[in-house]
N, C-alpha and C positions, 0 to 999 in steps of 0.2 A: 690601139689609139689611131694607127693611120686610118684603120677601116668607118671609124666614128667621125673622123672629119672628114672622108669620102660620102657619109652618108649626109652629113650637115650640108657639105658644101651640095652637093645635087638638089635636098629643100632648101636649100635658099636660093637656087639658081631657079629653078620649077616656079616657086610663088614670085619672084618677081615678076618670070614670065605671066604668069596669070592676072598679076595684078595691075600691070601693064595693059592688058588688056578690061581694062573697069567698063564699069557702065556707061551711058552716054551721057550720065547728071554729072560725071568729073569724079564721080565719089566710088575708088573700088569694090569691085563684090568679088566673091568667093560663092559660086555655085555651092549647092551642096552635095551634088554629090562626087565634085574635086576631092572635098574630106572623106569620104568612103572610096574613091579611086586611090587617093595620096595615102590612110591607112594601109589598104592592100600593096601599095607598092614598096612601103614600110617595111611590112610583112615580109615581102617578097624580098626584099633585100637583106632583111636579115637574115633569111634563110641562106642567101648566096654565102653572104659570109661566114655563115655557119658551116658548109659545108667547104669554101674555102680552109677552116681551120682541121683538118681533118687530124684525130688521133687516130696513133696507130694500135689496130688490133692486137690486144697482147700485153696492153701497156696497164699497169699494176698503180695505184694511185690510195689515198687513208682519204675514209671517208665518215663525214662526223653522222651519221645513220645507223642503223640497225637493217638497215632493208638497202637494197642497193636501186641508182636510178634508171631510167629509160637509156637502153645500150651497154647496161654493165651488167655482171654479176658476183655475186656474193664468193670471194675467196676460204668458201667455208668447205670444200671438199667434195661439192656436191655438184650431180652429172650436167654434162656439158651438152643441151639439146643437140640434135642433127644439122639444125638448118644453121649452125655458126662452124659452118665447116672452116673457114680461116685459121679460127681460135681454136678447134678440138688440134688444125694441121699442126699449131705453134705447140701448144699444150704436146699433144700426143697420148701415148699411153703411161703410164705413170703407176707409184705401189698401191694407191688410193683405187686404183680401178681403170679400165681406159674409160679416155678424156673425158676426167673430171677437172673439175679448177683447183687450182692449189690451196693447201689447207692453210691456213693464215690464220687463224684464231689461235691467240696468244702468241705472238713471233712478233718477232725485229727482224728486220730484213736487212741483209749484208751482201755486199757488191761481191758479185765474183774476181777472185784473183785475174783468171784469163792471162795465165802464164804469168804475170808478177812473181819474183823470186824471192821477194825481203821482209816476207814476212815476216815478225816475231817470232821464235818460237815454234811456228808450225811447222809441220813436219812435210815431207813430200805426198804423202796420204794425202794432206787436205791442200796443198797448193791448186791444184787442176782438179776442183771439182766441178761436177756438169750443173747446170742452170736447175735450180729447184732442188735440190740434193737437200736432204733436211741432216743438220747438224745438232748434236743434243747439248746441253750446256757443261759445263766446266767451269772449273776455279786454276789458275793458274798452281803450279807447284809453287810450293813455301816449307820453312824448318824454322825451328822455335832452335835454341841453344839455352842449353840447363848445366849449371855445374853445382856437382856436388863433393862432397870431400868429405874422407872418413879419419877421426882422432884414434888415439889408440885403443880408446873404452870401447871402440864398437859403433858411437850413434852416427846419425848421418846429418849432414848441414847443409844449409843451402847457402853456397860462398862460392866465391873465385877460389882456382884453387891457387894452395900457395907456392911460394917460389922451389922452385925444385919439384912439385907431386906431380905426382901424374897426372891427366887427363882422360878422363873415365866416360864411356858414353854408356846410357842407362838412358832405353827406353821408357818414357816417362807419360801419361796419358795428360793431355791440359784438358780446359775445362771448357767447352763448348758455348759461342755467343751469338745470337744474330737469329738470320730466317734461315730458310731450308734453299734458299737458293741465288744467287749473285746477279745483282740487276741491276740499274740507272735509274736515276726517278724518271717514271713515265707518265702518259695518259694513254687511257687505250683509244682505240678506233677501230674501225671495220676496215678491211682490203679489199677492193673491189678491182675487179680487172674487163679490159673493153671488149666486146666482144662484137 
């Protein structure tokens, strides 16, 4: 925002200079080729600011394409030319091959601990894991409880047991629900990284 009212403020200061300068009938003009000089300075200024805004090499961003744009590439696994040496130094050598981009097709991306201790559940194994480490999915641990109770005849019921019986544990198989794997509602996108 600030850089948009930097560029406002400079054409509005330029054209009045210009128009301050009018012709000698009182009525100002505008050369023409002011408007191909002021384009190009347009240009030119965007550019400044463009490179004023610099990302940094490395930096991992979703992107709504199938093809990735001018300074990025595709976080599809695939090799990392010679002349982006910055990006191969970040990357490095990796299981995919050395420096290739990270494989990012189908992933959710999760912040590294970086020494954080309170995790859930996790174990010391995955507290300090390295940058890129690929993680495979899981279902949290869980137990069903089933009671069942036997009369004298023999059969078997499915009740609380009653006061006084034992408490019998029998491996019992339930009946399977859902998809083959544990997920959040998503959209997908592409991951591209700068190079």
């Amino acid at each position: 925002m600030k850089n948009k009212v930097l560029l406002f403020s400079w054409l509005f200061l330029f054209s009045c200079h210009v128009l301050a300068q009018g012709s000698s009938s009182g009525i100002p003009s505008i050369p023409i080729d002011w408007v191909t000089t002021t384009e190009e300075r347009i240009k030119n200024l965007e550019n400044e600011i463009n490179q004023s805004i610099k990302i940094p090499v490395g930096t991992i961003v979703a992107y709504w394409k199938d093809d990735a744009p001018e300074g990025w590439l595709l976080c599809d696994g695939s090799s990392i030319p010679a002349v982006f040496k910055e990006l191969r130094k970040i990357v490095g050598k990796n299981k995919n091959g050395p420096y290739t981009t990270p494989d990012l097709r189908g992933l959710f991306l999760r912040g590294a601990n970086m020494g954080r201790k309170d995790g859930k559940g996790e174990t010391e194994k995955y507290i300090d894991r390295r940058f890129g480490d690929y993680q495979s999915d899981g279902v949290g641990k869980h137990n069903h409880t089933a009671y069942h109770g036997a009369r004298g005849g023999g059969s078997l019921q499915n009740h609380a047991p009653n006061s006084g019986g034992e408490k019998v544990k029998i491996g019992l198989p339930t009946s399977e629900d859902g998809i083959a794997e544990t997920r959040p509602r998503n959209v997908s996108v592409t991951w591209i990284i700068k190079h």
